[in-house]
BAVOGU-774798 format. One line per 5 residues: their letters; for each residue x, z, y of N, C-alpha, C. Coordinates in nm, 4 decimals, padded with zeros to 6 digits. Layout:
# residues N
A> X,Z,Y,X,Z,Y,X,Z,Y; ...
# end
This chain:
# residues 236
XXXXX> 17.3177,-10.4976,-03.5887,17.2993,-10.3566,-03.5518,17.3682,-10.2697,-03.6555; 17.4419,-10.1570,-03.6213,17.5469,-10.0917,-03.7136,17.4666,-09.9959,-03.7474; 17.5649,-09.9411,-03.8874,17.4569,-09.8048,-03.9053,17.4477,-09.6704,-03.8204; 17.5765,-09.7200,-03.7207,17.5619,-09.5600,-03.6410,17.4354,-09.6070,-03.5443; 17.4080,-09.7006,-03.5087,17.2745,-09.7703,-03.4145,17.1366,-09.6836,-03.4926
XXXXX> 17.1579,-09.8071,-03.6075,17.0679,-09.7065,-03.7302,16.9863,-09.5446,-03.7527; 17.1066,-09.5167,-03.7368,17.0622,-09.2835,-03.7597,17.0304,-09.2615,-03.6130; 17.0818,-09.3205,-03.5057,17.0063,-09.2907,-03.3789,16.9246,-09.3591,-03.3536; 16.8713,-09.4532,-03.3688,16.7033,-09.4651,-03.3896,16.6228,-09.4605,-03.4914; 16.6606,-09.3771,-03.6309,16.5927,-09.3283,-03.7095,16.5669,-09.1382,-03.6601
XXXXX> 16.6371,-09.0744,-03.6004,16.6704,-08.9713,-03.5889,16.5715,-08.9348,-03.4413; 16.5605,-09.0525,-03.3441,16.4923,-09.0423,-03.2441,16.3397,-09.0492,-03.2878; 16.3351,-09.1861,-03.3637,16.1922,-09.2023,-03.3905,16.1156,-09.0895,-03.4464; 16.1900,-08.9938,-03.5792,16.0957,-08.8799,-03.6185,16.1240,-08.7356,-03.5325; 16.2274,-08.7558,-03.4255,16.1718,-08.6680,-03.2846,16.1090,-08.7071,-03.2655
XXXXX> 16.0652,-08.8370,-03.1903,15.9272,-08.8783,-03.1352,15.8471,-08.8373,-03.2160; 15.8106,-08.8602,-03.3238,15.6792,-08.8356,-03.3536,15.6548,-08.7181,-03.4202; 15.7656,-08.5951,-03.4337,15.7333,-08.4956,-03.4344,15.6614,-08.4163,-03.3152; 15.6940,-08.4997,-03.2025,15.7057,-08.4043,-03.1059,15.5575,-08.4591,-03.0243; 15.5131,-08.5736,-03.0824,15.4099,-08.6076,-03.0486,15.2847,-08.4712,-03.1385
XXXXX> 15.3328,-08.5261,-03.2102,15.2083,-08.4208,-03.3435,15.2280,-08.3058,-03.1997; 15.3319,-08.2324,-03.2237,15.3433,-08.0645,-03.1477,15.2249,-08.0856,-03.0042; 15.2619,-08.1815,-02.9396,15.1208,-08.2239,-02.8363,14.9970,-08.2576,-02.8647; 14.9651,-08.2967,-02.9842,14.8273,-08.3735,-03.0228,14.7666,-08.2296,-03.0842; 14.8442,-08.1048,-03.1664,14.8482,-07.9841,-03.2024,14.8113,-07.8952,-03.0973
XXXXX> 14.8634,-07.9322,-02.9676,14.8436,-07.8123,-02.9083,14.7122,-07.8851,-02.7622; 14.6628,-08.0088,-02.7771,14.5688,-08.0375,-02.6933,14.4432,-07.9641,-02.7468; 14.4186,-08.0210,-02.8895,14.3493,-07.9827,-02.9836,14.3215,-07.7858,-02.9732; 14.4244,-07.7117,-03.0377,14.4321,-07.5741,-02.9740,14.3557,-07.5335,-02.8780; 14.4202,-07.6155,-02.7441,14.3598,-07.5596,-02.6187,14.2151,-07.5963,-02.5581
XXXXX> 14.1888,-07.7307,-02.6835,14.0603,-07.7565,-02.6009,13.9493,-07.6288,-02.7064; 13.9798,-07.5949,-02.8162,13.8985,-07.5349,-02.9028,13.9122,-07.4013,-02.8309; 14.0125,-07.3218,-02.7979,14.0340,-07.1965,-02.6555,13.9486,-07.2264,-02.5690; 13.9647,-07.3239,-02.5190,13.8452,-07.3109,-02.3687,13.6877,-07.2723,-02.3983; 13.6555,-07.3914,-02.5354,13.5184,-07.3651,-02.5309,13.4586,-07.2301,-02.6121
XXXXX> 13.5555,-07.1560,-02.6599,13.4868,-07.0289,-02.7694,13.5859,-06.9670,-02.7349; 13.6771,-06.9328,-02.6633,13.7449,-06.7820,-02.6124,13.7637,-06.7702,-02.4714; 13.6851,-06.7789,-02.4460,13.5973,-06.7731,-02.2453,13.6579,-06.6713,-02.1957; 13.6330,-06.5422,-02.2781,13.6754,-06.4482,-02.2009,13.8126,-06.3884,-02.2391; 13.9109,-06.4023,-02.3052,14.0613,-06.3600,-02.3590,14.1374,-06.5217,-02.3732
XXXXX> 14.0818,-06.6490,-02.3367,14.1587,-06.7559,-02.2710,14.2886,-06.7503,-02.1980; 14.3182,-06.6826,-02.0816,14.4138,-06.6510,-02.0028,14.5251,-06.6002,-02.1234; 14.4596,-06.4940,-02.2203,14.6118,-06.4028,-02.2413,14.6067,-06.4695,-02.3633; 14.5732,-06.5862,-02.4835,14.5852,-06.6715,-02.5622,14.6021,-06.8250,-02.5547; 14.6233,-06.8605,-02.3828,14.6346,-06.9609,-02.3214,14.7749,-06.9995,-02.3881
XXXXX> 14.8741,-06.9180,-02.4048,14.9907,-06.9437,-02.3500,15.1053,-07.0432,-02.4535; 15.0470,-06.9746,-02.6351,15.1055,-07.0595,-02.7541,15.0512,-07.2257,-02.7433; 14.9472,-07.2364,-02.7244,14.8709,-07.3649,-02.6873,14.9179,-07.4739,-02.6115; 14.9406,-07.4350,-02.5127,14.9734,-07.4452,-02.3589,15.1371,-07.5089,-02.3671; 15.1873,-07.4147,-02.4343,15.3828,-07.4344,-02.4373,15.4061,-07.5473,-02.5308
XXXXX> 15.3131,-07.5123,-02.6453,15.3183,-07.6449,-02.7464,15.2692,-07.7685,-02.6726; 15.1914,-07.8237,-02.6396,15.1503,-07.9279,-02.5795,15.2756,-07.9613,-02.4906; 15.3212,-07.9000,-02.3580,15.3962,-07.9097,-02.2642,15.5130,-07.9263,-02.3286; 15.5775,-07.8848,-02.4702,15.7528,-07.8748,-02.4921,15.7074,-08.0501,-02.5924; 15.5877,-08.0863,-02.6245,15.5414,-08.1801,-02.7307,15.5252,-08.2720,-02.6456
XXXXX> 15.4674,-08.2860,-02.4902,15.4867,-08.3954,-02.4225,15.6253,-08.3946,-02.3472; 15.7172,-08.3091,-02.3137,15.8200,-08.3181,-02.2617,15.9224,-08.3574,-02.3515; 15.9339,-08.3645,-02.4752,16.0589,-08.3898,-02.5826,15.9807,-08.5266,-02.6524; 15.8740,-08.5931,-02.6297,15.8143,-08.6951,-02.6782,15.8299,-08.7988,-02.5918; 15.8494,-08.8131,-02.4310,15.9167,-08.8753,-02.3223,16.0286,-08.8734,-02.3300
XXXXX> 16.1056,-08.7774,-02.3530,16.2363,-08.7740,-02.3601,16.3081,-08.8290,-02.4756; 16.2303,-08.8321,-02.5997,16.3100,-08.8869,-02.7166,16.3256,-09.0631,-02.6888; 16.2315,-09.0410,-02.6510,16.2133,-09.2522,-02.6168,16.3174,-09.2880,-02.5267; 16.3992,-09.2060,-02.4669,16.5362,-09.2567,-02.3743,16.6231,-09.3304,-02.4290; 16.6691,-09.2638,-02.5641,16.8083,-09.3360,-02.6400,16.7407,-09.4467,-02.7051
XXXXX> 16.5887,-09.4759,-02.7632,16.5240,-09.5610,-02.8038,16.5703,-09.6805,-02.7613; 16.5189,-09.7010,-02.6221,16.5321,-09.7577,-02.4855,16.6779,-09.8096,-02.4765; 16.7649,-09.6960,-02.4871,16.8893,-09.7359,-02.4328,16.9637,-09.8184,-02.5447; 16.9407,-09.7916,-02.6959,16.9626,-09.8771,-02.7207,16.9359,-10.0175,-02.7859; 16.8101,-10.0270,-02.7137,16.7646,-10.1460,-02.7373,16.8031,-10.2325,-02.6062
XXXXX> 16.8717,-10.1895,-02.4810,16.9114,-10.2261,-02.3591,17.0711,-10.1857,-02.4072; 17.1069,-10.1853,-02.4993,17.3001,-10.1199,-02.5282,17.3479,-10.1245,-02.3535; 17.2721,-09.9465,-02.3259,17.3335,-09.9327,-02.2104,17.3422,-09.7993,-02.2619; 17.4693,-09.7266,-02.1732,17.4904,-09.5434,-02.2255,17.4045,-09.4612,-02.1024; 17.3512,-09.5444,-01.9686,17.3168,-09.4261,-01.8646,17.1837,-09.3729,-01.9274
XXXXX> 17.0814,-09.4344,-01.9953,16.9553,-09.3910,-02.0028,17.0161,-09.2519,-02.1368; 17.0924,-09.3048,-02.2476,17.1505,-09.2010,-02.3277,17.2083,-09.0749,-02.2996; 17.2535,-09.0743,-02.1703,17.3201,-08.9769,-02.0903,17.2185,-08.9162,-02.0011; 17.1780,-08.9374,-01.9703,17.0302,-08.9250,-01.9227,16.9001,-08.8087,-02.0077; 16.9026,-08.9152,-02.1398,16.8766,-08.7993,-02.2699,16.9356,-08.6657,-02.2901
XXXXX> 17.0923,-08.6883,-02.3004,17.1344,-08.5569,-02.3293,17.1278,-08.4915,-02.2254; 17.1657,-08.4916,-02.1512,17.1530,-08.4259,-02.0064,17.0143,-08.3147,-02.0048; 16.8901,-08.3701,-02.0315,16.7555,-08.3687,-02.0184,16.7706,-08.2456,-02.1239; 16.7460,-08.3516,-02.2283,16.7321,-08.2450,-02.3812,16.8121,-08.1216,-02.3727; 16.9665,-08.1293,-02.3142,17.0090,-07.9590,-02.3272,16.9301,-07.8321,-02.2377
XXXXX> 16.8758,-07.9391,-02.1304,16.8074,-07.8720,-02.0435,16.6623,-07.7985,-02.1079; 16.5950,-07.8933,-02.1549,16.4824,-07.8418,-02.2640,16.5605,-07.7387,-02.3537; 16.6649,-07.7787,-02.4122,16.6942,-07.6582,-02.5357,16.7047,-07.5403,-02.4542; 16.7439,-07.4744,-02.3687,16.7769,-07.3903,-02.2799,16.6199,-07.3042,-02.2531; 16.5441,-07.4130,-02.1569,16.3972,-07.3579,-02.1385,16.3399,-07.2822,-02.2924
XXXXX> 16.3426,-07.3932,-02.3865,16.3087,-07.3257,-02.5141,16.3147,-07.2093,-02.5371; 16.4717,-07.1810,-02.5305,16.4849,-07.0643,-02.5831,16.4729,-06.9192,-02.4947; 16.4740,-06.9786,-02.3352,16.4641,-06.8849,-02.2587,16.2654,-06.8235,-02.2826; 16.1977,-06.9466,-02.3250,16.0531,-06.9258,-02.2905,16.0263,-06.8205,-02.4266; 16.0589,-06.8494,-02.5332,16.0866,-06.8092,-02.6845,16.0667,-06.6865,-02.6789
XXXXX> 16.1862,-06.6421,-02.5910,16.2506,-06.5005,-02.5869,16.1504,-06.3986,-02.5400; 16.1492,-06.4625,-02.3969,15.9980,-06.4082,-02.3106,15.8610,-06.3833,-02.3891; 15.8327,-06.4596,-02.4736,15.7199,-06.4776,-02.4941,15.7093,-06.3483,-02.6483; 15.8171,-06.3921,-02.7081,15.8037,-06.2445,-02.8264,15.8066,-06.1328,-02.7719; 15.8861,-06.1497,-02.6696,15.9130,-05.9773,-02.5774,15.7541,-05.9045,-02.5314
XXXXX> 15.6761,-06.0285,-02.4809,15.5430,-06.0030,-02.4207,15.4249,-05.9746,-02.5236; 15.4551,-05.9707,-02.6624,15.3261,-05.9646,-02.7178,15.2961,-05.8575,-02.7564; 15.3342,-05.7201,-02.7176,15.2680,-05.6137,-02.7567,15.1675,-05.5941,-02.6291; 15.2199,-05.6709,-02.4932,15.1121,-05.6593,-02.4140,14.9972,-05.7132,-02.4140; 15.0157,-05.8353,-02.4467,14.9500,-05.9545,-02.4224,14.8048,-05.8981,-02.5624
XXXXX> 14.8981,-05.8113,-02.6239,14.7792,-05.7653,-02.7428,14.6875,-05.6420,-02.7043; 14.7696,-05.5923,-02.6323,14.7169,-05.4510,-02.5470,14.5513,-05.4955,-02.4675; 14.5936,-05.5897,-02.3466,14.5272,-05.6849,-02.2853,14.4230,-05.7455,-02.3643; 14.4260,-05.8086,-02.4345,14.3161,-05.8433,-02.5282,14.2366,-05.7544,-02.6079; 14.2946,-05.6630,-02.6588,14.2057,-05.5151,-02.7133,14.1447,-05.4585,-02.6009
XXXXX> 14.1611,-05.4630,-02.4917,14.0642,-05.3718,-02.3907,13.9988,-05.4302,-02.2944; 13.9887,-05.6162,-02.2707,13.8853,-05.7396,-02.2763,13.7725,-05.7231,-02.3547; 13.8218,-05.7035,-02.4889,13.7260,-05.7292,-02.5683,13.6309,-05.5697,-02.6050; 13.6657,-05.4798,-02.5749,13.6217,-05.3464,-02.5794,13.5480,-05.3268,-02.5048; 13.5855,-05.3948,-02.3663,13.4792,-05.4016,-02.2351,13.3386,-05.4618,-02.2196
XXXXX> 13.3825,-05.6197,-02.3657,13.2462,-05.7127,-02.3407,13.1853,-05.6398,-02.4559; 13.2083,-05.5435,-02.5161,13.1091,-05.5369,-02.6651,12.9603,-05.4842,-02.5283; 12.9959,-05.4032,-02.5298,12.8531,-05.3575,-02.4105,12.7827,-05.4965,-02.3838; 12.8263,-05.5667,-02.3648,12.7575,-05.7244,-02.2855,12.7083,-05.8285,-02.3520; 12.7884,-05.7618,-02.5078,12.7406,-05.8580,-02.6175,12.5856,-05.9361,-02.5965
XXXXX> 12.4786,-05.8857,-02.5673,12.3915,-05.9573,-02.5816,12.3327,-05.9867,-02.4453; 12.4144,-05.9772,-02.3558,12.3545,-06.0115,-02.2170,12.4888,-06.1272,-02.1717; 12.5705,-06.1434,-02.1729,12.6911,-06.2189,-02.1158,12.7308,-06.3290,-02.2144; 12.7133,-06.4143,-02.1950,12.7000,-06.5641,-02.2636,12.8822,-06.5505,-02.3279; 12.9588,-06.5827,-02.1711,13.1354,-06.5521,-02.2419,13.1626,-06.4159,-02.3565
XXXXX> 13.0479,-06.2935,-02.3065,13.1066,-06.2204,-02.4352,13.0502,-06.2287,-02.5901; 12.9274,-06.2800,-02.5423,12.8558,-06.3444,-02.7052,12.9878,-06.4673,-02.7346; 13.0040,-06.5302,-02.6725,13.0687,-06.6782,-02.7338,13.2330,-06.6541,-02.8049; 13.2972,-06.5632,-02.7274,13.3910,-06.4728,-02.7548,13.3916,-06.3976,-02.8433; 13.3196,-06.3133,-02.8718,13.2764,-06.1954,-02.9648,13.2801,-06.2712,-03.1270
XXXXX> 13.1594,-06.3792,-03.0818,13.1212,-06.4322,-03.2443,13.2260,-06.5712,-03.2949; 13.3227,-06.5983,-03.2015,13.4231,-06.6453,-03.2328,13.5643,-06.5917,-03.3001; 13.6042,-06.4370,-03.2234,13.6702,-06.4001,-03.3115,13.6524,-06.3357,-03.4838; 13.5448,-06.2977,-03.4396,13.4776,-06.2692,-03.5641,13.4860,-06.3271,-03.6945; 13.4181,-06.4551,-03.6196,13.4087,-06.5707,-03.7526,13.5373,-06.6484,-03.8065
XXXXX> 13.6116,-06.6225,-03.6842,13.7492,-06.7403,-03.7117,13.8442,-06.5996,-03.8274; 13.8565,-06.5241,-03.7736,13.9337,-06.4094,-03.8260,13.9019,-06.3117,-03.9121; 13.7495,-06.3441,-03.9287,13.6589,-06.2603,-04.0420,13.6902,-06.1056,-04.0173; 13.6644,-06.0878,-03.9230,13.6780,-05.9082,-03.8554,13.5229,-05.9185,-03.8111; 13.5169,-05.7508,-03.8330,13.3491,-05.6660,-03.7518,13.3648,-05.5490,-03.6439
XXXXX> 13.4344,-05.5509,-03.5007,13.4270,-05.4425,-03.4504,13.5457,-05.4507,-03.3892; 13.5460,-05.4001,-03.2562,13.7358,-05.3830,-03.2292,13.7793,-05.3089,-03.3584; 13.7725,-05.1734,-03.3509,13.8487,-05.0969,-03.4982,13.7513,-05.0631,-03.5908; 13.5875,-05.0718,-03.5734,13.5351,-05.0452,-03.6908,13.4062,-05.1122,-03.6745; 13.3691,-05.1025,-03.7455,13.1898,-05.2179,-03.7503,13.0902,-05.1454,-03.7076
XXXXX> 13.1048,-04.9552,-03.7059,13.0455,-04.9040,-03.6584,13.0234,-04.8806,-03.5322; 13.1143,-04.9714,-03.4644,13.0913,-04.9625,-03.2945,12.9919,-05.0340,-03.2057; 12.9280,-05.1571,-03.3325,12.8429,-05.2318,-03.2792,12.6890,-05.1455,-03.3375; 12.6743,-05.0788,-03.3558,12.6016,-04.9886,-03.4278,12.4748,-04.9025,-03.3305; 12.5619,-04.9081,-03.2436,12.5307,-04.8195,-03.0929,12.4554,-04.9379,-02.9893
XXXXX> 12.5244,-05.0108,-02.9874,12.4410,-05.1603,-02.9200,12.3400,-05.2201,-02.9514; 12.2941,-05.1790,-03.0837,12.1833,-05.2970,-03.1234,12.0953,-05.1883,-03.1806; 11.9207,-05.2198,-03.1924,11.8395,-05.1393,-03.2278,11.7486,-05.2128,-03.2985; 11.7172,-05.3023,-03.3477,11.7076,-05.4063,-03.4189,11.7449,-05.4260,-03.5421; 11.9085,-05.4677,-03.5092,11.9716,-05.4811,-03.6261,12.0792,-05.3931,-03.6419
XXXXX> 12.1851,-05.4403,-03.7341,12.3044,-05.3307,-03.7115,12.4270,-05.3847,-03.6692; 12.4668,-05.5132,-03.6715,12.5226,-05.5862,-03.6740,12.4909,-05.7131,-03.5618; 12.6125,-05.7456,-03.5123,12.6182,-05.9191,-03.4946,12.6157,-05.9812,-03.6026; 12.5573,-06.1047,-03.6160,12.5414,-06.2273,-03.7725,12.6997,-06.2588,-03.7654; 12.7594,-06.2766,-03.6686,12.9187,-06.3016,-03.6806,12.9963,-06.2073,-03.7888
XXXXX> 12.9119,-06.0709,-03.7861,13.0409,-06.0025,-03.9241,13.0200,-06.0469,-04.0601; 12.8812,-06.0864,-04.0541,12.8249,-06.1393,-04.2096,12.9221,-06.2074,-04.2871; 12.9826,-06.1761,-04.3865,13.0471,-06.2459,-04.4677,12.9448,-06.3816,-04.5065; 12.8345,-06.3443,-04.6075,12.7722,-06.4834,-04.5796,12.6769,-06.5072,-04.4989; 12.6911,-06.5712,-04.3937,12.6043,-06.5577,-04.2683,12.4559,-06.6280,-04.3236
XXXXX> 12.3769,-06.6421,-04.2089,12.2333,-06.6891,-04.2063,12.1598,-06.6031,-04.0809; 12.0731,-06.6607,-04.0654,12.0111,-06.6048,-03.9298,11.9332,-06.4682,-03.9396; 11.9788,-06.3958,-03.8518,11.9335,-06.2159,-03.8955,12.0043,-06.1521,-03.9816; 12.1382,-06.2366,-03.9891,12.1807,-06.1437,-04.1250,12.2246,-06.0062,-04.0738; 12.2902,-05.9426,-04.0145,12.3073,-05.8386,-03.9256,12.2465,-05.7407,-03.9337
XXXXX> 12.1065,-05.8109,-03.9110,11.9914,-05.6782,-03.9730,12.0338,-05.6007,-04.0535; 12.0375,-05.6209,-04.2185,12.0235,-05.5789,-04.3350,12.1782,-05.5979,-04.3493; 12.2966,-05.6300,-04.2563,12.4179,-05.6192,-04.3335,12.5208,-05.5160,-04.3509; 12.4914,-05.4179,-04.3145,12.5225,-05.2773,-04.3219,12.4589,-05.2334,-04.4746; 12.2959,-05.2136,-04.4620,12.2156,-05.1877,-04.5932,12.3106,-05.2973,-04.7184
XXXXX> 12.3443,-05.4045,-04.6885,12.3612,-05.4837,-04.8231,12.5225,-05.4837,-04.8521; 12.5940,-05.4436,-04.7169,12.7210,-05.4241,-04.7324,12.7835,-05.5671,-04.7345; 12.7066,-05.6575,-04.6313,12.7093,-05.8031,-04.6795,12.8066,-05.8403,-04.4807; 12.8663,-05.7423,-04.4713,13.0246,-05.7449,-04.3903,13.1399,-05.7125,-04.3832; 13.2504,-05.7931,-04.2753,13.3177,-05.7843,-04.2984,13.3983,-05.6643,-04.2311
XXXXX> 13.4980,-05.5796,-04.3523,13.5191,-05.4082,-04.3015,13.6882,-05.4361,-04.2330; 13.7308,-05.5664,-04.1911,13.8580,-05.5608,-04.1165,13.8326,-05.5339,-03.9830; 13.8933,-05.4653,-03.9364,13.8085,-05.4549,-03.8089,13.9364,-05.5393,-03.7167; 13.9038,-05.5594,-03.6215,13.9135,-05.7642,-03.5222,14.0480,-05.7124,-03.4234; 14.0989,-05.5451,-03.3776,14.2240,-05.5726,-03.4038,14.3139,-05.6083,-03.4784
XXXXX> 14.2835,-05.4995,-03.6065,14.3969,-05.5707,-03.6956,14.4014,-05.7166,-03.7446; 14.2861,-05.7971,-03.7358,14.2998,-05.9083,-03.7681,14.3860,-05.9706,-03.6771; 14.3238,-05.9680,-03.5341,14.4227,-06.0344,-03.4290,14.6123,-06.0089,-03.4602; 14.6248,-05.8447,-03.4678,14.7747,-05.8578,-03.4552,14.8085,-05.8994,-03.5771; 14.7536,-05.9290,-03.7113,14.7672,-06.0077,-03.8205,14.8089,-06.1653,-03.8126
XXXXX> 14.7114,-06.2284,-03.7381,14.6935,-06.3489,-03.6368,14.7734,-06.3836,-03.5998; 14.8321,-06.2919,-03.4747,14.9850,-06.3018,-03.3763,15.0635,-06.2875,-03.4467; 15.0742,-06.2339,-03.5540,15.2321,-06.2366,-03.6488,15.2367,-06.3210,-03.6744; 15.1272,-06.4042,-03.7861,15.1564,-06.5135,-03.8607,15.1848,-06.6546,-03.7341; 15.0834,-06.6518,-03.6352,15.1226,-06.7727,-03.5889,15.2854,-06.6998,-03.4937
XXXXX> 15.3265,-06.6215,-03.4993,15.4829,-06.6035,-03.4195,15.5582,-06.6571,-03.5399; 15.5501,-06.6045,-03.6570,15.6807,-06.6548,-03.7444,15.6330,-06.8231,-03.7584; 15.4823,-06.8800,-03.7374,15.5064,-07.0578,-03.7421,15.5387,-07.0918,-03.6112; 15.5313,-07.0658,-03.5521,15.6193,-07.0945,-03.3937,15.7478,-07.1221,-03.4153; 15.7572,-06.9818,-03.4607,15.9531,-06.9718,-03.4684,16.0104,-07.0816,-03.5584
XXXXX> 15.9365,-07.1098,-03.6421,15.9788,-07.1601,-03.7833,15.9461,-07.3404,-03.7213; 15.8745,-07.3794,-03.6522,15.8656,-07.5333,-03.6148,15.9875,-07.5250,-03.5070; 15.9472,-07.4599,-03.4120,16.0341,-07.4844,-03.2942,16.1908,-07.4235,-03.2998; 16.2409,-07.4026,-03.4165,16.3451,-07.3503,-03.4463,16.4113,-07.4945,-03.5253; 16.2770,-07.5555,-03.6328,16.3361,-07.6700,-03.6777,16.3245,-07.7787,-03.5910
XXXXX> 16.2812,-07.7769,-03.4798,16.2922,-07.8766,-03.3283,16.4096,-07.8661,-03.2630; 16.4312,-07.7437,-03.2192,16.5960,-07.7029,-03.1835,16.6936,-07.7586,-03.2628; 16.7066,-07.7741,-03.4042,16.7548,-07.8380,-03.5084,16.7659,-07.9847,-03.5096; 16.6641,-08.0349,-03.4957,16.6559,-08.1958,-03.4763,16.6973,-08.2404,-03.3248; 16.6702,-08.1256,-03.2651,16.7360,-08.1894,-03.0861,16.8717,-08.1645,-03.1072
XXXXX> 16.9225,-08.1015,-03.1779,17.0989,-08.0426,-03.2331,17.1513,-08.2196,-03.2738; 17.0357,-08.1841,-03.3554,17.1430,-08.3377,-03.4025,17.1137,-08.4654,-03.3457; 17.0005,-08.4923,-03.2773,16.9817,-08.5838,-03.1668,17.0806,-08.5620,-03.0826; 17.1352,-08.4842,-03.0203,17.2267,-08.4714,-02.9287,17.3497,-08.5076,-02.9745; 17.4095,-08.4752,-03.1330,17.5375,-08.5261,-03.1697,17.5539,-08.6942,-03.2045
XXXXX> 17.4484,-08.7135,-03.2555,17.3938,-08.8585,-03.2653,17.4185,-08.9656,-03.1417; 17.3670,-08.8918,-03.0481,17.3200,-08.9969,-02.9450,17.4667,-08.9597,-02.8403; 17.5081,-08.8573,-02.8394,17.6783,-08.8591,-02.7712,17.7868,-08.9139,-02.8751; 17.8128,-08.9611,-02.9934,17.8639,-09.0362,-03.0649,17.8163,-09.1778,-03.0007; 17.7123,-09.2115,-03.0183,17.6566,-09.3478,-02.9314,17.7354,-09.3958,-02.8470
XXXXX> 17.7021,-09.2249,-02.6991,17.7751,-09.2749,-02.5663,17.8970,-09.3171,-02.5884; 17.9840,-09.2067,-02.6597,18.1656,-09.2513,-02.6898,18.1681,-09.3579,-02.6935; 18.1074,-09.4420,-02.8099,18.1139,-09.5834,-02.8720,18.0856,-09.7139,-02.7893; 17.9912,-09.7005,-02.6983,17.9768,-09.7900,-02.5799,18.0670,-09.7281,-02.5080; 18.1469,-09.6358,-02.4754,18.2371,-09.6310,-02.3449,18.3460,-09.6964,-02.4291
XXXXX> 18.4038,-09.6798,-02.5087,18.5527,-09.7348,-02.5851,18.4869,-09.8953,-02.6157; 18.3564,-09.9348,-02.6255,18.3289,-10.1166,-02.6199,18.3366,-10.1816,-02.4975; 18.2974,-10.1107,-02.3634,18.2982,-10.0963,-02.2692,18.4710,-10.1219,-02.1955; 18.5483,-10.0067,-02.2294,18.6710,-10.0252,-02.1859,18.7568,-10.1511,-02.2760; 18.7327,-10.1627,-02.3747,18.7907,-10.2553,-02.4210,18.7653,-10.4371,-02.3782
XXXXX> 18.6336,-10.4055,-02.3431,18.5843,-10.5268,-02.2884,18.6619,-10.5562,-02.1249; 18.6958,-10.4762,-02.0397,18.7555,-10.4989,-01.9491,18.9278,-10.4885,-01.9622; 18.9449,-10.4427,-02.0756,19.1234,-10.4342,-02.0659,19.1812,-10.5161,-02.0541; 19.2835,-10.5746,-02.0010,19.3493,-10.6761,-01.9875,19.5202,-10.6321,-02.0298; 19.5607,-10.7152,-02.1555,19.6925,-10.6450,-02.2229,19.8252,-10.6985,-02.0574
X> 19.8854,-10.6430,-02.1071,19.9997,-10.6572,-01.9869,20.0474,-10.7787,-02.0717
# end
């Protein structure tokens, strides 16, 4: 086995299993979405969702040239590239779309969640929702902590803003100042930035490794077509 054999199935294998992680990353994601963001699921479905789908579609697909050349045949390789430019394409078309959409997609989620504060303690999806973003993002309030203020007569608070939580903390966490004063938009579009520039920044270095999977594995094809023709030439 030569070394150009070599870099194309070293080069495939850590596609594969990059691209596995990007699926095992984004099952994980989406199953933790379903059960604690019930009600803003749909419009946070979508980073989750693409990762899994581009992580099982480029994790099938890397195993082609694997295949092909462990069968030293070029159709399954051709086959690969073919495929993969097609993925690079979707990529970047979905990419594009998807940065373009997030001032809505943030819009949409600020006025979901504005709707369930009222329901907070009657609607199971907006309790489960509510004290999830809260806790994951350490925010108190769409824009201020004083909005939950009006809802509760009891306490002052959901236990979700408590910096250090415990049961009832809410009560007394206004009096002790024992919450948190980001309020859960800005955390979110804080959120959406950081995970847009790690998006960009994996799936940019995926585009990168399918770059050179593709020069890799069409060097391949050349090389079996010129072993190929030579094997049938017959000198005059």
């Amino acid at each position: 086995m030569g070394y150009r054999t070599n870099i194309v199935i070293t080069v495939n294998v850590v596609f594969f299993e990059l691209s596995l992680i990007l699926f095992i990353v984004g099952t994980i994601f989406q199953c933790y979405l379903s059960q604690n963001y019930t009600l803003i699921q749909a419009y946070v479905n979508a980073p989750p969702v693409l990762t899994l789908l581009f992580g099982a579609a480029l994790s099938v697909t890397a195993t082609l040239p694997l295949i092909s050349v462990y069968r030293v045949t070029d159709s399954l390789m051709d086959t690969f590239v073919r495929i993969l430019l097609f993925l690079l394409l979707v990529e970047v078309f979905v990419g594009t779309v998807s940065f373009g959409m997030k001032p809505h997609v943030l819009s949409i989620i600020s006025d979901t969640l504005k709707n369930a504060q009222g329901n907070y303690a009657h609607d199971e999806s907006a309790f489960s929702t509510w004290n999830a973003v809260q806790e994951d993002l350490n925010c108190c309030g769409l824009h201020s902590h004083k909005e939950w203020i009006k809802y509760f007569r009891k306490r002052s608070l959901p236990d979700s803003c408590c910096i250090f939580r415990s049961l009832q903390c809410g009560a007394t966490a206004v009096a002790l100042n024992n919450f948190h004063h980001t309020s859960c938009i800005r955390a979110i579009s804080e959120w959406a930035h950081t995970y847009e520039i790690t998006f960009a920044v994996i799936f940019s270095f995926m585009i990168v490794l399918q770059l050179v999977s593709l020069a890799v594995s069409h060097n391949h094809i050349m090389i079996l077509a010129r072993k190929s023709r030579s094997l049938f030439y017959v000198p005059d």
